[in-house]
C-alpha positions in Angstrom: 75.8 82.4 5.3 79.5 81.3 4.4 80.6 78.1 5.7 84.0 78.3 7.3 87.4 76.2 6.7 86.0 73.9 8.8 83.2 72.8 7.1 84.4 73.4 3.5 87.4 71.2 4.1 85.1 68.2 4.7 83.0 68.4 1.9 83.4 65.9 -0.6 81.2 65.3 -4.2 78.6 62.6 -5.0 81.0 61.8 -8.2 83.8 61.0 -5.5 85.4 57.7 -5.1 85.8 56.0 -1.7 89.4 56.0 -2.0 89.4 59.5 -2.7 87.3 59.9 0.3 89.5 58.1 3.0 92.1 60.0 1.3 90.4 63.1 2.4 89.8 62.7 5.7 93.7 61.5 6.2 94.7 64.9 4.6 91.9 66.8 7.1 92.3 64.5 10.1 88.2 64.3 10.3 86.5 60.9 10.5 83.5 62.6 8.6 82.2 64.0 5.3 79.8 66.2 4.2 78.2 64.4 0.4 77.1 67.2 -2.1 75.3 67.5 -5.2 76.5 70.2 -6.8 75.2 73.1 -4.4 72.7 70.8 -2.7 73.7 68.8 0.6 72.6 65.0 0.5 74.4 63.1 2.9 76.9 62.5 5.4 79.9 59.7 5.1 82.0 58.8 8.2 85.0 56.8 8.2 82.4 53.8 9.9 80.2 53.9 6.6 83.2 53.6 4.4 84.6 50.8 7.2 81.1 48.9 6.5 81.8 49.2 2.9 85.1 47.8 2.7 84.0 44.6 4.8 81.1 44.1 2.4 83.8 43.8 -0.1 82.9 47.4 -1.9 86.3 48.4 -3.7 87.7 51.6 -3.4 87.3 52.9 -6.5 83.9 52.0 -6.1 81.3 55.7 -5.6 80.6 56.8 -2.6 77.0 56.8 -2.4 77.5 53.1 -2.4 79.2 53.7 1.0 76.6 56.6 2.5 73.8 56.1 4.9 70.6 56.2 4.1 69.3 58.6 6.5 70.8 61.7 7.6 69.6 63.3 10.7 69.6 67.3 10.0 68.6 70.3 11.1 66.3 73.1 9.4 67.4 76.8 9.5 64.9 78.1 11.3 65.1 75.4 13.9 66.3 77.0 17.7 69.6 76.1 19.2 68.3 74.1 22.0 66.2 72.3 19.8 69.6 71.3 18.0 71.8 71.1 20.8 68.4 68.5 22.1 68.4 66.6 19.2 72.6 66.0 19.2 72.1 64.7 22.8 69.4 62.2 21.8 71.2 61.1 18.7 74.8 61.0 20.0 75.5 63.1 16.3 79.4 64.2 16.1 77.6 67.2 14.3 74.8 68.6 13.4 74.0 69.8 9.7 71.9 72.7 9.3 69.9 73.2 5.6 67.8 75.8 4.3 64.0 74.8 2.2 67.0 74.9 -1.0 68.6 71.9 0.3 71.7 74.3 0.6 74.1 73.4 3.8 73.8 76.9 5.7 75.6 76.0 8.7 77.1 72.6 10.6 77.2 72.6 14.5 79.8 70.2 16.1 79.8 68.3 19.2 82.7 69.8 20.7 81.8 73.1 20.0 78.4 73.0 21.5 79.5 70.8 24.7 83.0 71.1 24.9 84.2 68.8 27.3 81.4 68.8 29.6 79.6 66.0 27.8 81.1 62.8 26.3 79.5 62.0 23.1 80.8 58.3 23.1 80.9 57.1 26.9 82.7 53.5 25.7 83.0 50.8 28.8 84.8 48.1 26.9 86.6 46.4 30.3 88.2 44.1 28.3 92.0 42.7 29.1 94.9 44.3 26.9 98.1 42.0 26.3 100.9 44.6 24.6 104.0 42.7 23.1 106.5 44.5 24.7 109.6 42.3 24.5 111.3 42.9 21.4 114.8 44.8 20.9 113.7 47.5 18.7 116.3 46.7 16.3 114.9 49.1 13.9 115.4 52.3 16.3 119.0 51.7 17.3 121.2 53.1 18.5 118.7 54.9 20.5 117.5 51.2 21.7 121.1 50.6 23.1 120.4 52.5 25.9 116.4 52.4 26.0 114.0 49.4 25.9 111.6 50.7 22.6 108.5 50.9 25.0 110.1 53.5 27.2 111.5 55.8 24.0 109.8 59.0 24.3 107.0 60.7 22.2 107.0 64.4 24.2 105.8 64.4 27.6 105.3 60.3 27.8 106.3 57.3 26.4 105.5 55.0 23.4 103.8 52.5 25.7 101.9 55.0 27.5 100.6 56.5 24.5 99.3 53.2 23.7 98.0 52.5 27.3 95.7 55.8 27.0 93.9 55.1 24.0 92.9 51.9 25.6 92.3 52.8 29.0 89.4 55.8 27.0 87.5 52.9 25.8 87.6 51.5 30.0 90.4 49.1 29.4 92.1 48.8 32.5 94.0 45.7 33.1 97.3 45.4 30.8 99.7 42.0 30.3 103.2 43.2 29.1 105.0 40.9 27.7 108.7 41.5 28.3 112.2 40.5 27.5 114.6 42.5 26.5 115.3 45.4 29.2 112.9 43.9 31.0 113.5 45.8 34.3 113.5 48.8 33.1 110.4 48.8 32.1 109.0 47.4 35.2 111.2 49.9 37.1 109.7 52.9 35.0 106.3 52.0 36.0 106.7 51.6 39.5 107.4 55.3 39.7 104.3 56.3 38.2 101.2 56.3 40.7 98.2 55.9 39.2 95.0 54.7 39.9 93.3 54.4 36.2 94.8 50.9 35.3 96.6 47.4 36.0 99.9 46.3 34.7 101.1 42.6 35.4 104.1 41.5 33.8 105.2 38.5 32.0 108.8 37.4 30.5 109.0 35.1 27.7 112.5 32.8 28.7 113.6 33.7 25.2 112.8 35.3 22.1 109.4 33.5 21.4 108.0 35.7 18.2 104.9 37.5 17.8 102.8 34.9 19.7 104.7 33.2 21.8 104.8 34.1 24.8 101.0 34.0 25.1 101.2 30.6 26.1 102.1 32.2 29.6 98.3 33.3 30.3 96.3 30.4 29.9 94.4 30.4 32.8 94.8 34.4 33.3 92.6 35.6 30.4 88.8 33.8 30.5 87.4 36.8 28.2 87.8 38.7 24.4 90.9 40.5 24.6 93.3 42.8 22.7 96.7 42.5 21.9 99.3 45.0 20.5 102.6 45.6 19.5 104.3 48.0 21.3 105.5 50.3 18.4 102.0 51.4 17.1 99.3 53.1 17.5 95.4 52.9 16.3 93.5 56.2 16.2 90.0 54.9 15.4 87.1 53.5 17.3 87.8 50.8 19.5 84.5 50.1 20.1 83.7 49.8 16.7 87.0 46.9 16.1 85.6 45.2 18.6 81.7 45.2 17.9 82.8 43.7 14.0 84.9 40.8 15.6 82.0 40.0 17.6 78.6 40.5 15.0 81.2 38.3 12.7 81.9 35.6 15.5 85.3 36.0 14.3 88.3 34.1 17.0 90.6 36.4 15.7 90.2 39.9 13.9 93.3 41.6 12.5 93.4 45.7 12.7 94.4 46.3 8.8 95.7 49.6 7.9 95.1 50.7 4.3 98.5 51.7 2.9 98.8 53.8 -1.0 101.4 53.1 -3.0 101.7 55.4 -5.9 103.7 54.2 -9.9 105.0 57.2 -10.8 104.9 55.8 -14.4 101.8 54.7 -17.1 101.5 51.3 -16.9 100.6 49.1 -19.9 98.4 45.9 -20.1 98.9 43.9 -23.3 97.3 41.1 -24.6 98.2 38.5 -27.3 101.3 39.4 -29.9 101.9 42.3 -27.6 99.0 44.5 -28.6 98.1 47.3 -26.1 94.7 46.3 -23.9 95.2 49.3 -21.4 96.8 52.0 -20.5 96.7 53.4 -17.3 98.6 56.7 -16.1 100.2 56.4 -12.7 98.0 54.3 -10.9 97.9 53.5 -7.2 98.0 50.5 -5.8 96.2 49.7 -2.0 97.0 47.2 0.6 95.5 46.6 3.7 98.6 46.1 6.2 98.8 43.9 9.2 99.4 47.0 11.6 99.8 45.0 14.3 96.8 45.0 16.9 94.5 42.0 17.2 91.5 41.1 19.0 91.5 37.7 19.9 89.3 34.8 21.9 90.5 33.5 25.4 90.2 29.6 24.2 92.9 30.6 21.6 95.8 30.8 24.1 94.9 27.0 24.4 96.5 26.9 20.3 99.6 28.2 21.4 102.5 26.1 22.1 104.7 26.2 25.4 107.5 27.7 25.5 108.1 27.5 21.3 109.0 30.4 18.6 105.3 31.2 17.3 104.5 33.6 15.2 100.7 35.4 15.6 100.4 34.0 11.6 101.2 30.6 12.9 98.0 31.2 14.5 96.5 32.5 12.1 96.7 29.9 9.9 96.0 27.2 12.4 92.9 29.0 12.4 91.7 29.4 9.2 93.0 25.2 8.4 90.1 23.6 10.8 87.8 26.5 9.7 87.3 29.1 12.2 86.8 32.6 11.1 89.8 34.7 10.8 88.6 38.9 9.8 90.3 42.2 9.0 88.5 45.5 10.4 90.2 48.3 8.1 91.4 51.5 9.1 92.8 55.1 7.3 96.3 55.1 6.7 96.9 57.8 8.7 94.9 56.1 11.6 97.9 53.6 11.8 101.1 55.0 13.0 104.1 52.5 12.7 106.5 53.8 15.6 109.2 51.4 14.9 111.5 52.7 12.5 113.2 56.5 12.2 111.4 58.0 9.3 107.7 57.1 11.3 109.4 58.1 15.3 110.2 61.9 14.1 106.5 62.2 11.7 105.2 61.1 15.5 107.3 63.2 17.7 105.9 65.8 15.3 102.1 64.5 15.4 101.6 64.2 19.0 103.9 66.5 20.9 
């Protein structure tokens, strides 16, 4: 049986680097891999696995099997689709793979194929509070910001901060804080139009420009639980659930959503040693960052940290943190999974992405 695209643009080779697999899913937009040996299927790799891998300090140019699980749960050929279709609903599994007695990958079922949207495969009831930093000028997106406050610039049908909203309100996060400054009313305005009954949105206006952070000082007392906060020119595409289930296994106070970003030297680039002589050469290498992209998951006692009414920075915190030694993480996520709103170049790749 030939595999279609579908399947065939996910498969990835045990020789494979991690790097070159996150790279891959970017370029296919799927959070999973299919692992082969030669002809032979082994394994699956998901964007969690790798996600696992980075935390544990595994470097990218480390081989994937290093990053794969150690069980895959599979189907045989001769195996009956409701016997399939039963075994997906037990194990949750975003697909199915289905091998022959050769080890040879014959055919891959997917959830939304086989359920469409009359099942959920992840029902995620987070509940938790959302505080999105919405009071910023958008200096970056003028002179469209002239007119428009940057949460209310559009992306299609909706707006940035809506966008933002949904993805949040999937996981069952319901109840929003904006923080608000400039065109303040607006914003408010704009969302007393819209009935809804699917979330919460209560206001708050920093006096002045306070930085990242500072205007949290204006819900102690508000927000007794783990909650998120995000800037209001991003978004994450990646599992919620997941962020939030690392910040709490690591009993971190704060956990920083890092985007990996490539940077590509177009040139060969040379080590050298004593008296100039030549360690290394290395053509066009990449270079990888993780990147503060701008959402956080943070403890309620931290608003406590934050200064009234002061210019403070969500680094300032940070660091306050780390100095009496409380745990400060980073959950990773695809490049592509991070979309930076806030500047020309990223709006139109965006306007284009999710129109």
């Amino acid at each position: 049986m030939k595999l279609n695209e579908k399947i065939t643009e996910r498969i990835i080779f045990s020789s494979n680097t991690i790097i070159e697999a996150l790279k891959q899913m970017d370029i296919t937009g799927s959070k999973l891999l299919f692992v082969f040996d030669k002809k032979k299927f082994i394994t699956l790799l998901s964007i969690g696995d790798i996600q696992r891998a980075i935390i544990n300090n595994c470097s990218l140019n480390d081989n994937i099997l290093g990053a794969t699980r150690k069980k895959t749960v599979y189907a045989k050929y001769d195996d009956s689709e409701s016997n399939i279709k039963q075994k997906m609903l037990e194990t949750r599994a975003e697909c199915m793979p289905v091998i022959n007695d050769q080890d040879e990958l014959v055919n891959v079922l997917f959830w939304e194929d086989v359920f469409h949207e009359a099942e959920k495969r992840k029902k995620v009831k987070l509940d938790l509070p959302v505080v999105i930093m919405a009071g910023g000028k958008g200096s970056r997106l003028k002179p469209l910001t002239n007119v428009l406050p940057k949460p209310l610039i559009p992306i299609g049908e909706k707006t940035i901060l809506e966008y933002i909203m949904d993805r949040f309100i999937d996981v069952g996060c319901n109840n929003f804080y904006l923080s608000v400054n400039y065109k303040a009313e607006m914003i408010e305005h704009y969302f007393e139009q819209i009935e809804n009954n699917n979330y919460k949105i209560e206001f708050f206006k920093e006096p002045k420009p306070l930085g990242t952070a500072g205007s949290l000082y204006m819900l102690k007392g508000k927000i007794n639980e783990t909650f998120f906060v995000s800037n209001c020119d991003i978004i994450i595409d990646d599992e919620y659930d997941e962020i939030y289930n690392y910040h709490k296994e690591s009993k971190n106070e704060l956990t920083i959503v890092a985007a990996l970003k490539h940077y590509p030297i177009p040139y060969g680039t040379i080590e050298t040693g004593e008296s100039g002589r030549i360690k290394s050469f290395i053509e066009k290498p990449e270079l990888t960052f993780q990147i503060n992209s701008g959402m956080y998951i943070l403890e309620p006692h931290l608003l406590d940290e934050i200064p009234n009414n002061e210019f403070f920075h969500i680094t300032d915190l940070i660091s306050n943190i780390q100095k009496r030694g409380g745990n400060v993480g980073a959950f990773p996520v695809s490049e592509k999974s991070w979309t930076d709103i806030g500047e020309w170049s990223e709006y139109y790749k965006s306007v284009t992405k999710y129109k």
